[in-house]
C-alpha positions, 0 to 999 in steps of 0.5 A: 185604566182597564176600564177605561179602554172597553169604554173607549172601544165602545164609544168609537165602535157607537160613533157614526160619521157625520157622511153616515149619518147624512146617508141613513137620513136620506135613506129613510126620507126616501124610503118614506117617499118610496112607500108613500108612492107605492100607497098612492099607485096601489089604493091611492086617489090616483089610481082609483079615481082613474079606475073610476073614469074608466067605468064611467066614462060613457058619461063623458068621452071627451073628458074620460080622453084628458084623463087617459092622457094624463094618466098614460103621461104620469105613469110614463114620467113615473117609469122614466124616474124609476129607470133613472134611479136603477141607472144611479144604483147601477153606477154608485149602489152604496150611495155615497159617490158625489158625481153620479147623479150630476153627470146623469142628470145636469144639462143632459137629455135625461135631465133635460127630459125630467122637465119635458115631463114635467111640462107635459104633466102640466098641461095635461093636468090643466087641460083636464081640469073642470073648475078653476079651483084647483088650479092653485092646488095644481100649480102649488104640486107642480111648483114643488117639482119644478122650483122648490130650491128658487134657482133658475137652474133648478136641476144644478141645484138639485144634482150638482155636488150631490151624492147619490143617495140624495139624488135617489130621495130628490128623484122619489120626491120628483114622482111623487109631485108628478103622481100628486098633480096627476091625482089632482085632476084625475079627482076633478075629473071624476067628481064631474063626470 
C-alpha cells in the first residue's frame, strides 16, 4: 500500500487540467505567431521591400507614394493591436478570464476600428498593386483576417466567450494577416519600380 500513495501523489501533481492544457496551446500558438511577426517586421519581405522603395523611388514617385501609404496604414493597425493586446493583459495577465476580450472587442469602437483597419489595409494594398496576379493572393491574406470563422459577425465569433489568452493568439494572427497583405504589395511595388 505504501507504494501506491507516492504513485498517487505523483500521477495527480503530472495531470494537467483540460483549461491548462487549452491555455499552454494558445500560448505557444501565439508566441509562435508573435515571433514570426517580429521576423517579418525585422528581416522580413515587409520591411525590407519597403526599405527598397524608398531607395528607389525617384523611379516612380507616384508608385513609391502607395507604398508609404501602406506602410504608414499597416504599421499603424500593427501598433493599434499591440495597444489592444497591453489592453487585455492589463485586465486578465494570466490569461484565463472569459470576458475581457468580449467586452473590449464585440460591437465596440475598438472592435469596430479593428475592421476600419482592415478596410483601409485593403484598399491601399489594392490600390498599390501593379498587375492583377496577385490580386488572388491579397484577397486569399485578406480574406484570413476578415472571415476565417464564415460568420457574418466575424468579430463575435472570434471574441465572444473567449478567454483571453485565445483573443491575444487571434489579435497575433490578426497582425500578422494584416503585415501579410501589406508585404504583398509592398513586394509588387518594388518588383516594378
Amino acid at each position: 500500500m505504501k507504494p501506491f500513495f507516492p504513485l498517487c501523489i505523483l500521477l495527480f501533481a503530472a495531470c494537467e487540467s483540460p483549461s491548462s492544457q487549452i491555455k499552454k496551446s494558445f500560448q505557444t500558438v501565439n508566441a509562435s505567431l508573435e515571433k514570426s511577426n517580429q521576423v517579418v517586421l525585422a528581416k522580413g519581405q515587409y520591411a525590407l521591400a519597403y526599405n527598397n522603395i524608398q531607395l528607389h523611388r525617384d523611379k516612380n514617385p507616384q508608385l513609391a507614394a502607395k507604398a508609404d501609404s501602406l506602410y504608414a496604414m499597416a504599421e499603424e493597425a500593427r501598433l493599434y493591436v499591440d495597444q489592444l493586446k497591453q489592453r487585455l493583459l492589463a485586465v486578465d495577465s494570466v490569461g484565463e478570464t472569459i470576458g475581457p476580450a468580449e467586452k473590449l472587442l464585440v460591437h465596440t469602437p475598438a472592435g469596430d476600428s479593428i475592421l476600419t483597419y482592415l478596410q483601409k489595409i485593403s484598399w491601399y494594398a489594392h490600390g498599390g498593386l501593379t498587375t492583377k496576379e496577385k490580386t488572388h493572393r491579397l484577397d486569399s491574406a485578406l480574406n484570413e483576417a476578415r472571415n476565417s470563422s464564415g460568420e457574418k459577425d466575424w468579430m463575435s465569433a472570434y471574441f465572444k466567450q473567449t478567454p483571453t489568452v485565445g483573443a491575444l493568439t487571434i489579435l497575433s494572427k490578426i497582425q500578422s494577416d494584416f503585415l501579410h497583405a501589406a508585404s504583398i504589395t509592398l513586394e509588387d511595388i518594388d518588383q516594378h519600380l
